[in-house]
C-alpha positions in Angstrom: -4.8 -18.0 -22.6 -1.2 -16.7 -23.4 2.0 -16.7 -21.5 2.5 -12.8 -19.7 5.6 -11.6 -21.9 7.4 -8.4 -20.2 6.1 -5.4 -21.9 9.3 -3.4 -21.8 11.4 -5.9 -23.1 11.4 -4.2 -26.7 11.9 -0.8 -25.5 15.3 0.5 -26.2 17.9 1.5 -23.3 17.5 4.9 -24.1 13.7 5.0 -23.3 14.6 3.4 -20.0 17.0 5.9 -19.1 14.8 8.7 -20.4 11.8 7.8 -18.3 14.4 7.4 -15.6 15.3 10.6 -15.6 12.1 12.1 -15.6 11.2 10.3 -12.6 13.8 11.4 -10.9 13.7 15.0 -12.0 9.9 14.1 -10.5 11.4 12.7 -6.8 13.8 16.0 -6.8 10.8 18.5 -7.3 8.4 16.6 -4.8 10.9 17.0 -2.0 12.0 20.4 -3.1 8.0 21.3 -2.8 7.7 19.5 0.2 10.6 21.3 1.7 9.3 24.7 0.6 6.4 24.4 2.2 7.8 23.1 5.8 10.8 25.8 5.9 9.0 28.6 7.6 8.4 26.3 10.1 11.7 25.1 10.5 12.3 26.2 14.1 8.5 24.9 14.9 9.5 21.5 13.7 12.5 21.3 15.8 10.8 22.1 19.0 8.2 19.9 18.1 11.2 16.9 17.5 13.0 18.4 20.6 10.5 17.3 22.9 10.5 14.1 24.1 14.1 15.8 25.7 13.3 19.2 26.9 10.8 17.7 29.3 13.3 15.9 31.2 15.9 18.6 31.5 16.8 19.9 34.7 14.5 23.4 35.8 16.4 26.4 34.4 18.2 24.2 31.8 18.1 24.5 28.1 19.9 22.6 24.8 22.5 24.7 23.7 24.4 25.4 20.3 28.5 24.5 20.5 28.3 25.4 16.4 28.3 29.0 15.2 26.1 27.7 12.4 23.9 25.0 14.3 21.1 27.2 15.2 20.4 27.9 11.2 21.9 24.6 10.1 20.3 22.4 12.0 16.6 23.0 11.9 17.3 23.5 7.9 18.7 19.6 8.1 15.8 18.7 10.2 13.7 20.1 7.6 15.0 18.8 4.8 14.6 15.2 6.3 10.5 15.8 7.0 10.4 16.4 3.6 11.9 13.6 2.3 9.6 11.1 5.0 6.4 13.2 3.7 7.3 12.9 0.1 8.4 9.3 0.4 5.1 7.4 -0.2 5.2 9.8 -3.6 8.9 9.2 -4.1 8.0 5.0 -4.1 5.0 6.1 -6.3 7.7 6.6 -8.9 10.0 4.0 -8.4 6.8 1.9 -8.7 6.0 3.3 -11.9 9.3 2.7 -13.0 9.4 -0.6 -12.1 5.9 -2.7 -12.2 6.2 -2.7 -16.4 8.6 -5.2 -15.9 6.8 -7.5 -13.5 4.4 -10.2 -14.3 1.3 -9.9 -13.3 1.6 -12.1 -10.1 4.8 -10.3 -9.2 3.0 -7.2 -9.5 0.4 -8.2 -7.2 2.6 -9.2 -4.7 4.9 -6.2 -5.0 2.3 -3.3 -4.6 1.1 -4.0 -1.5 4.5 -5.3 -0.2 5.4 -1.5 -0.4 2.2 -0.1 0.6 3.1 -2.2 4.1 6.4 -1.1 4.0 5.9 2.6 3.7 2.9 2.0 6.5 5.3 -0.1 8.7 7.9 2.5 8.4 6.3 5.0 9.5 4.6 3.3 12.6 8.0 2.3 14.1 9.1 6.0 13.7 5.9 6.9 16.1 6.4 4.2 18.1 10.0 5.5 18.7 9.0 9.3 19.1 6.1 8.3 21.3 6.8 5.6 23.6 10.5 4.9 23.3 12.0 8.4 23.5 10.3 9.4 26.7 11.5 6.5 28.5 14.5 6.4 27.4 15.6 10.0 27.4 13.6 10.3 31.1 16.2 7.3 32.1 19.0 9.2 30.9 18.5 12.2 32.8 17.9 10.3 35.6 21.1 8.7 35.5 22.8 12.3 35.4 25.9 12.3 38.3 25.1 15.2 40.7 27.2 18.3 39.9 26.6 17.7 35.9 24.2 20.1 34.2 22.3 18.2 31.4 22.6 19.9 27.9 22.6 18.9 24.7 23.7 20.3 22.0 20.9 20.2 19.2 23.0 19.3 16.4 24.0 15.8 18.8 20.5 15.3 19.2 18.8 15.4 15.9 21.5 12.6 14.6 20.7 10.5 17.7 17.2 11.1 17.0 17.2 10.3 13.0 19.6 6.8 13.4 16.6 5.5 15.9 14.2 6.8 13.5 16.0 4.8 11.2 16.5 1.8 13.2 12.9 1.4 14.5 11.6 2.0 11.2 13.3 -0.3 9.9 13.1 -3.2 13.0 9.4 -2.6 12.1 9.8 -4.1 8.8 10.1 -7.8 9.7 6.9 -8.7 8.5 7.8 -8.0 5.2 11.3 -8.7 5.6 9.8 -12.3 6.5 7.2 -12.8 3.7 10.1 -11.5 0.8 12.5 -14.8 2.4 9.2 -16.9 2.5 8.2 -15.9 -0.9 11.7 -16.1 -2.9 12.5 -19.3 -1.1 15.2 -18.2 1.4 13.1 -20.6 3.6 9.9 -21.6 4.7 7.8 -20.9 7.0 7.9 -24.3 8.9 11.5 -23.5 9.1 11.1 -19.9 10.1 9.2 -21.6 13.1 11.8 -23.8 14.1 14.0 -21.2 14.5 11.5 -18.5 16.5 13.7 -19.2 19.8 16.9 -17.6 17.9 14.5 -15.3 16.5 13.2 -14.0 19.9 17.0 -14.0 21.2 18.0 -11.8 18.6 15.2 -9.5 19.0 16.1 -8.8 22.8 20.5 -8.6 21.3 18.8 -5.8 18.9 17.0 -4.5 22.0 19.8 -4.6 24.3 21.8 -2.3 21.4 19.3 -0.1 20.4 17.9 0.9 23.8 19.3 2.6 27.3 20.5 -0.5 29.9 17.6 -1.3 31.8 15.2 -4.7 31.2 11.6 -2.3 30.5 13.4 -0.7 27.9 14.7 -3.6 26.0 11.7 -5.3 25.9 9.5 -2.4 24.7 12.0 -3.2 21.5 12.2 -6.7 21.2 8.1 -7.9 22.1 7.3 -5.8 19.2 9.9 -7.5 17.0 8.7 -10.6 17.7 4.9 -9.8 17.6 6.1 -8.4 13.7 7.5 -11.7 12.8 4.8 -14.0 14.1 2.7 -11.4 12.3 5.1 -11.8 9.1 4.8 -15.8 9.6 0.8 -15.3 9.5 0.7 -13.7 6.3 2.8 -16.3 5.1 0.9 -19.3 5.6 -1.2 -19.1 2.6 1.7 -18.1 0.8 2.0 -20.9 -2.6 5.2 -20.1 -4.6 4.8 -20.5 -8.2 6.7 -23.3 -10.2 10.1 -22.7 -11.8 9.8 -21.1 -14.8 5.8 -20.9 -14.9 4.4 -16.8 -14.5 0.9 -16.5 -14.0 -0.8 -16.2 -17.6 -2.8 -13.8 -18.8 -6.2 -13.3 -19.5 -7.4 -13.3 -23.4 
């Protein structure tokens, strides 16, 4: 048995940055694919996205355009974004490869499925959004619309609302790993992680209470999953055995 050296660690800096570069020259041509391929579609995609909004609008109402350029620009920025959330798990592919040479053996263990769930966990608190949170919340807001005002949204509004709770949910949805990384590098416990579950399960409902319209059901669609995540992030945890300073896992002959 032999100690697990780092492989790269005699490969010159210029190697490094070579391989780097081809990577990302990689990334650039997988989202530029990906993009070509969804483009025709463009408008598709955007009434697909649109949705969760147009049902709620008023009968004889539409989204409207205050941009000369929206109507072009804005299903081309849509675009662009599916292509980069399709070509992500590809894009972390790459990083990965650029990355697990110079991780032990143990580390490299933990690491690949660490991102596996965090691509996976991503992506179902984008769905849970689109699905469950943007009904009710955009069916609250047009029912809170004062008589006399005509509901309609520009699209260009819209798709950034859309993408910053794509964003948010995705990554509220990544407490479980969030939680085994502090466990794991010894931020904390996980006896510790338990004492504190009733700040926890406050600060779920505060990010709730931000993220989501002003009424209770709302909130708590938010913060129960938040707090089923990190009980669910405390469970995978408790098996968890740190290794000892300066001891890497060995390798075999």
């Amino acid at each position: 048995m032999s100690i697990a050296m780092d492989p790269t660690a005699s490969m010159p800096l210029t190697e490094h940055l070579r391989d780097l570069r081809k990577r990302l020259v990689r990334c650039l041509a997988l989202v530029a694919l990906v993009f070509a391929g969804l483009f025709p579609f463009a408008q598709t995609l955007y009434t697909l996205i649109s949705e969760p909004l147009r049902r709620f609008l008023p009968e004889g109402a539409s989204m409207i355009a205050t941009s000369v350029t929206s109507p072009f620009l804005t299903p081309f920025k849509l675009t662009a974004m599916c292509a980069l959330f399709i070509a992500m798990p590809l894009l972390l592919h790459q990083a990965w490869g650029f990355l697990a040479p110079g991780l032990y053996r143990r580390e490299r263990r933990i690491a690949l499925p660490l991102l596996v769930s965090s691509i996976v966990l991503f992506y179902a608190g984008m769905a849970f959004a689109f699905f469950l949170v943007f009904p009710m919340m955009f069916g609250f807001f047009a029912s809170v619309t004062p008589d006399g005002v005509a509901m309609m949204t520009d699209i260009s509004q819209y798709l950034d609302f859309i993408l910053a709770l794509f964003l948010a949910f995705g990554l509220a949805f990544e407490i479980p790993v969030a939680t085994f990384i502090v466990v794991w590098v010894g931020l904390a416990d996980v006896a510790t992680l338990r004492r504190s579950r009733p700040y926890v399960i406050v600060g779920c409902f505060v990010v709730g209470m931000i993220l989501t319209p002003p009424d209770v059901f709302s909130q708590t669609m938010l913060a129960v999953p938040m707090w089923v995540l990190f009980e669910v992030g405390l469970l995978a945890c408790a098996g968890l055995k740190r290794p000892e300073p300066g001891k890497e896992i060995v390798a075999e002959l």
